[in-house]
C-alpha positions in Angstrom: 7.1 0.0 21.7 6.9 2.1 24.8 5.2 -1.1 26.7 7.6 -3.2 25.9 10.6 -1.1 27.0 8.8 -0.7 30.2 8.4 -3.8 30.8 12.0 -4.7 29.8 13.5 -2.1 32.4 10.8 -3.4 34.9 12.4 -7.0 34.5 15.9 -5.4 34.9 15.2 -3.7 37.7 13.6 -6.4 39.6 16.7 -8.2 38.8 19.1 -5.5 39.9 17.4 -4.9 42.9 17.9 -8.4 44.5 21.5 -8.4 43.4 22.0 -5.9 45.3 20.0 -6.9 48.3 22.4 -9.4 48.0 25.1 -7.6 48.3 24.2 -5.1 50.9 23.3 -8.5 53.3 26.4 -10.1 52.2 28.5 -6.9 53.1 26.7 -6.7 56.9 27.3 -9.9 57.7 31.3 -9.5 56.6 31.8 -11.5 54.0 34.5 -10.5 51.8 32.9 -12.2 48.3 29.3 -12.2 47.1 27.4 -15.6 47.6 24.4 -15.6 45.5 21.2 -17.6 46.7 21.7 -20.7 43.7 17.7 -19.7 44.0 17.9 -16.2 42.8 20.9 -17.3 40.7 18.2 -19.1 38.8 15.5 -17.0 38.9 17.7 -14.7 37.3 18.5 -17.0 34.4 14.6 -17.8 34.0 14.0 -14.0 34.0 16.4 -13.2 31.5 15.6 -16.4 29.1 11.8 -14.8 29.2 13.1 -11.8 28.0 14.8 -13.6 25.2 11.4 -15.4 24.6 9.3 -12.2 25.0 11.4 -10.4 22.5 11.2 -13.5 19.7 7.9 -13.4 20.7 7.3 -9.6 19.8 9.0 -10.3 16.5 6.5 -12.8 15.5 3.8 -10.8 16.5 4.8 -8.1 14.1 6.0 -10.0 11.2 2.2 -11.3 11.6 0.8 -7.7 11.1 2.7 -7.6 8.0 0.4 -10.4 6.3 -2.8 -9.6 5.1 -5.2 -11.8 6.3 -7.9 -10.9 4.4 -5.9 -11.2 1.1 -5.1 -14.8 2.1 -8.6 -15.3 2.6 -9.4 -13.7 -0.4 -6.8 -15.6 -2.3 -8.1 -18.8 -1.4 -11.3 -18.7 -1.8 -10.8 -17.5 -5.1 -8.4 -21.1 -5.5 -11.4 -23.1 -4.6 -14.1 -21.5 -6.9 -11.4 -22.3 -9.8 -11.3 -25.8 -8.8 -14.8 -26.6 -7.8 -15.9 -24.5 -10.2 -18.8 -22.0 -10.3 -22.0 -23.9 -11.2 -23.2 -21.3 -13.3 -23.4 -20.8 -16.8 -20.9 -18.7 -18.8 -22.2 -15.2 -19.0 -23.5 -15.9 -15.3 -22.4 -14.6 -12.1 -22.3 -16.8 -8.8 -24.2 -15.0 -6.0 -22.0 -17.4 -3.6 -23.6 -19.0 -0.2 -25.3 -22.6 -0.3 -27.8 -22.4 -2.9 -25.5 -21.1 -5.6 -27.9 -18.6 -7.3 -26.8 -17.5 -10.4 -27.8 -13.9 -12.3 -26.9 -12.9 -15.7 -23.3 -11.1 -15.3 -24.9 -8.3 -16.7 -26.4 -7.4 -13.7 -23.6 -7.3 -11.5 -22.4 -4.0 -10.6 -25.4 -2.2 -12.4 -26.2 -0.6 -8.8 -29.2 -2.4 -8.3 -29.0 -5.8 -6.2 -29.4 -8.9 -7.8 -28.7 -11.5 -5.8 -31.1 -12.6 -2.5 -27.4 -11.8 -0.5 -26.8 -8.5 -2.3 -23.1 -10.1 -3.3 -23.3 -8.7 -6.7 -23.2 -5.5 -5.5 -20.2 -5.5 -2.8 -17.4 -3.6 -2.7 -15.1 -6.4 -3.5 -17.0 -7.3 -6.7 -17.4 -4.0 -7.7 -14.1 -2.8 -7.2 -12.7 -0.9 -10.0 -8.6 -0.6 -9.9 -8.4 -3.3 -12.0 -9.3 -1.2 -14.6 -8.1 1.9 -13.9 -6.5 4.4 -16.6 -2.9 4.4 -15.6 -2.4 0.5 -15.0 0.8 -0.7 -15.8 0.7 -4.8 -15.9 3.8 -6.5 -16.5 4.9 -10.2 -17.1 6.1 -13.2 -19.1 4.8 -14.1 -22.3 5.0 -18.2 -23.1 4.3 -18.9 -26.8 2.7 -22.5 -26.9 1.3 -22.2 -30.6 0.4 -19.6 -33.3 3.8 -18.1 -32.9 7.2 -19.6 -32.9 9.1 -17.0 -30.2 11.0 -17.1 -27.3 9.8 -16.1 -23.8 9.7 -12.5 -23.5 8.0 -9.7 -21.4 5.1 -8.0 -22.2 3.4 -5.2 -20.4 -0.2 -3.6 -20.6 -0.6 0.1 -19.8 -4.3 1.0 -19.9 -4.5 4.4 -21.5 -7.4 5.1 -20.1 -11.3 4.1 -19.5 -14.9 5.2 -18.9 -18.1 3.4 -17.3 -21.2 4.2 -19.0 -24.5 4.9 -16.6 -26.8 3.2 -18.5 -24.5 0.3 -18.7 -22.1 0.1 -15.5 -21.6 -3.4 -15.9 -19.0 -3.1 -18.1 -15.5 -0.6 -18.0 -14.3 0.1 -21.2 -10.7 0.7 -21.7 -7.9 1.7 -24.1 -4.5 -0.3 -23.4 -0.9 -0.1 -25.6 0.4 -4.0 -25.5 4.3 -3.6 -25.7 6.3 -6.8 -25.7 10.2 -7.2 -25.8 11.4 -9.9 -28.1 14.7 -12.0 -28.4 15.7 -11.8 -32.0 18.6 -13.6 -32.6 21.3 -11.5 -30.3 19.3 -8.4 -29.4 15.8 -7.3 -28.4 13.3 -5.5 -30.7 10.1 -3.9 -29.3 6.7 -4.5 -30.5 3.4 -3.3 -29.8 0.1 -2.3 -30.3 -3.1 -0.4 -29.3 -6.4 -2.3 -28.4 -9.3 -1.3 -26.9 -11.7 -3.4 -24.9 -13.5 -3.7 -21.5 -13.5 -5.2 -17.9 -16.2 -7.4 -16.9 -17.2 -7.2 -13.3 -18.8 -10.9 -13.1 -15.7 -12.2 -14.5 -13.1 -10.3 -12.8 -12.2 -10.3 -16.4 -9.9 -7.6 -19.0 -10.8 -8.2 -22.3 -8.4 -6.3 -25.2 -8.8 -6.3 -28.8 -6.6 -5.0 -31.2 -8.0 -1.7 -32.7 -8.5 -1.9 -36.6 -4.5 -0.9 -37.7 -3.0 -3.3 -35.8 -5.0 -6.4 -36.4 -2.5 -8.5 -37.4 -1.9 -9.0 -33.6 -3.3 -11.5 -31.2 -6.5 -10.1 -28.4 -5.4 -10.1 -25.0 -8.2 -11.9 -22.3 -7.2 -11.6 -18.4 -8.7 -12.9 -15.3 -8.4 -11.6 -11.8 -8.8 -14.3 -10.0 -6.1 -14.3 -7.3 -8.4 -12.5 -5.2 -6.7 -9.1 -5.6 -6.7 -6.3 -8.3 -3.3 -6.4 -8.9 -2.2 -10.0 -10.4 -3.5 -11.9 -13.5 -4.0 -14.7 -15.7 -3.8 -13.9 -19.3 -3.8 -15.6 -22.9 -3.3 -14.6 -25.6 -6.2 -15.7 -28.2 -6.0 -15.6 -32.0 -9.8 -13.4 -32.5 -11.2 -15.9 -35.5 -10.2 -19.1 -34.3 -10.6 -18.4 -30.1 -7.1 -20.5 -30.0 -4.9 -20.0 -26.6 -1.6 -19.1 -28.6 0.3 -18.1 -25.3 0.1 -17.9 -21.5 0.9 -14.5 -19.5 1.3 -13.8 -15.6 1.2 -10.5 -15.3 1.5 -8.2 -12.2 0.8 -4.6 -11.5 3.8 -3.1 -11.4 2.7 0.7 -11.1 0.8 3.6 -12.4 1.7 5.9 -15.5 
């Protein structure tokens, strides 16, 4: 940046105007070669190693501002509630602090605040781009049971979706589910349409198939890496509840 060019020509120009103070002394006197103070000879060395330093330093500095700190925070905070766990009861929502209140997730996002701290109703809770029409999730399917087939990718494109105002707890959405599958030497497409919604307590997509295609398998994804645009999803046979495969999707764009 324009501060730290003018400091670098500063530096250099400190530099160059001993060296030649240097000089023009040297030349009065009669000398015929330059005879550098070993003093400024190593002052000059220091100056030039800082500016090595300084510039390493300036990289740092902005390969820093590409992280997102808040992300990270994000990110890991979410990592501890999965491992600690949440206290509360499954169709509950943790209102977060010491006391670990608990409200029915029901009420989160319903514009009215639930919790003593008024977390239910933040930003980051309420945030709706998971969910939004245009979605395009994309990842790795891993077949542990139900199904006999090799790892493939699948992606969800959300078709579209609505938020009712007497019930804004909930988004429902539309999705197509297209997976690519290794048959023998080739790849053969298959999909479906579902429908479904997205749970704001939960951070959590829930698609079913719609009535035509019920031979396939619901889709159930969490949120919770702390962003809206990775998640962990199963794949959950609708009569028995059984996981029949694992899928790590990430948003990859917007149709």
């Amino acid at each position: 940046d324009s501060l730290s060019a003018a400091r670098k020509i500063m530096w250099r120009l400190l530099l160059l105007s001993a060296l030649t103070g240097l000089v023009l002394a040297d030349s009065k006197e009669g000398h015929g070669h330059l005879d550098i103070d070993p003093r400024l000879r190593a002052n000059a060395a220091r100056i030039i190693n800082l500016e090595r330093k300084l510039n390493s330093l300036k990289k740092k500095l902005d390969d820093a501002e590409k992280i997102d700190p808040e992300g990270f925070i994000k990110e890991l905070d979410a990592r501890v509630t999965e491992v600690e766990g949440t206290h509360c009861g499954d169709k509950q929502f943790q209102c977060g602090g010491n006391e670990q209140e608990c409200i029915s997730d029901l009420l989160v996002c319903d514009h009215h605040k639930d919790c003593h701290n008024g977390h239910d109703e933040e930003p980051s809770v309420c945030d709706t781009s998971p969910a939004k029409a245009g979605n395009i999730f994309s990842g790795t399917s891993h077949w542990k049971q139900c199904l006999i087939r090799h790892d493939h990718v699948t992606k969800i494109v959300l078709t579209g979706s609505i938020r009712f105002k007497d019930f804004p707890s909930r988004i429902w959405v539309r999705a197509n589910v297209e997976s690519d599958l290794v048959v023998g030497n080739h790849t053969e497409e298959s999909s479906f349409k579902a429908k479904g919604y997205y749970d704001f307590g939960h951070r959590r997509l829930v698609l079913f198939p719609t009535k035509e295609f019920d031979d396939h398998y619901s889709v159930v994804c969490e949120f919770n890496h702390g962003d809206a645009e990775r998640a962990d999803c199963h794949r959950i046979q609708a009569d028995t509840l059984d996981e029949c495969a694992e899928l790590h999707v990430i948003l990859q764009g917007h149709h």
